[in-house]
N, C-alpha and C positions, 0 to 999 in steps of 0.2 A: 202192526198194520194188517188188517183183513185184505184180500183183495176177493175180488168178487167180480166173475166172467160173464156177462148178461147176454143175452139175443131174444128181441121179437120175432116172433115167425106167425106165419098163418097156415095151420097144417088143416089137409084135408080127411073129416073123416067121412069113414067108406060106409056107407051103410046099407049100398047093395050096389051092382055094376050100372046102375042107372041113376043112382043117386049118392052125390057125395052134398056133405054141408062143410064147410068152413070153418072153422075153428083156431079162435088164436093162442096161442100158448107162446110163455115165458120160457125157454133154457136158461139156467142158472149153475152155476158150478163156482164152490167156494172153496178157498185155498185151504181153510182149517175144517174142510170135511174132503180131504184130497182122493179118496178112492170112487166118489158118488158125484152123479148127477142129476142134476132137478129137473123135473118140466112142472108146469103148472097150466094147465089151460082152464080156460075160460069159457064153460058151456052155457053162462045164461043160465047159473041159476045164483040161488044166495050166497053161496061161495066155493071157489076156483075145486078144480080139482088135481090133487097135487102126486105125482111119480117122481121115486125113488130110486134108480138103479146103477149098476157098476160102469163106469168110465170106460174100463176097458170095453166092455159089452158094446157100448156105440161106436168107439175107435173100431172094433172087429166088425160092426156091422155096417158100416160104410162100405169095406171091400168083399164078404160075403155073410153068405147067410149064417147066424150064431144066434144062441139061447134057446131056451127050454124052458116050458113055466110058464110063468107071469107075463116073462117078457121075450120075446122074440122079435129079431130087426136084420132085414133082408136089403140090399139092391136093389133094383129092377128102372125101368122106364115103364113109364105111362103114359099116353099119346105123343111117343118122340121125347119127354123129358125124364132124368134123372130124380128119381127121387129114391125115399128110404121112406122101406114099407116098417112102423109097427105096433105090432101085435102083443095088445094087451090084455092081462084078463084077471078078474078079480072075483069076488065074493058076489059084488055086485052086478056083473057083465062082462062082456067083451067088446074092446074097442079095436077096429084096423084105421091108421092113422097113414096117410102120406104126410111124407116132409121134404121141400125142396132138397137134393142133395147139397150143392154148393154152397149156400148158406150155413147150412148143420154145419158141413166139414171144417168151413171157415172158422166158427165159434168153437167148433170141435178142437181145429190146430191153435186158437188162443188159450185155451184150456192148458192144452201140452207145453205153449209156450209159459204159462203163470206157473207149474209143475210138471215136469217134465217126467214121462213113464221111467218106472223104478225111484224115486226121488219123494215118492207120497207117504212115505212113513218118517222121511226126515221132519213133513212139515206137521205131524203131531207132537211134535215135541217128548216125545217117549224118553231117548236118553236121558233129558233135562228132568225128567221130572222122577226118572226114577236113580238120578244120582242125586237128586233132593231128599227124596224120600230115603236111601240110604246111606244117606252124609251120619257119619256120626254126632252126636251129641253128646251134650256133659250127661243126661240123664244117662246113656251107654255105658259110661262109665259104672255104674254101679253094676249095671249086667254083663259086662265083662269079666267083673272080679270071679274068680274062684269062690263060692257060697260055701264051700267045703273045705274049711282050711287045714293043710298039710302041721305036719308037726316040724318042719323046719319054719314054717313064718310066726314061729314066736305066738299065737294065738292060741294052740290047743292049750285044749285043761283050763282055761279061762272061763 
């Protein structure tokens, strides 16, 4: 069973202190990609535009400012409300995003509840697959045997 942690939101982006545009965007975080989460907004053109980045990264940036790079995500209030500033930047541009805090955090602490920090590596299945992968077989058998036979098992000089 997949699960799969959804929220709409309506983030603002900044595109000068005079002018913000509205922008909606998808949060998404899936239980078998447990260390990543998704945003996807929606700018009005042929199609969405889609970020990738570490869970932790937003769990930290809720209570201070953290990252470097691509993506950095601050605190702060903006006319009296909480929001989460961030800052994105790519090949293409740079985007500064408001996002209501209360909402993220919400969707944020369902996140933790579907996996819970330190718990994200159980849910790739790694043990599983790599006691699959080195389960013995009957083919082992052959490459277990000694290729080099001693002269106590009866095969030299043969």
């Amino acid at each position: 069973m997949q699960t799969v942690v959804e929220r709409e939101l309506e983030l603002n982006l900044v595109l000068s202190p005079e002018r913000i545009v509205p922008v909606p965007a998808r949060f998404t975080y899936r239980v078998d990609d447990p260390y990543a989460v998704h945003i996807t907004f929606h700018v009005g053109s042929d199609s969405p535009v889609n970020w990738t980045f570490a869970r932790e990264l937003l769990v930290e940036g809720v209570f201070r400012p953290c990252g470097h790079g691509d993506v950095r995500i601050w605190p702060t209030k903006v006319a009296g409300r909480s929001v989460l500033c961030l800052a994105l930047t790519s090949p293409d541009g740079n985007a500064l995003l408001e996002a209501p805090s209360s909402p993220v955090a919400a969707w944020l602490e369902r996140t933790l509840h579907a996996v819970p920090p330190g718990k994200e590596l159980d849910q790739l299945g790694m043990e599983d697959g790599l006691s699959e992968l080195l389960a013995p077989t009957t083919r082992d058998d052959l490459w277990l045997r000694d290729p080099w036979p001693t002269d106590e098992s009866g095969e030299a000089g043969v």
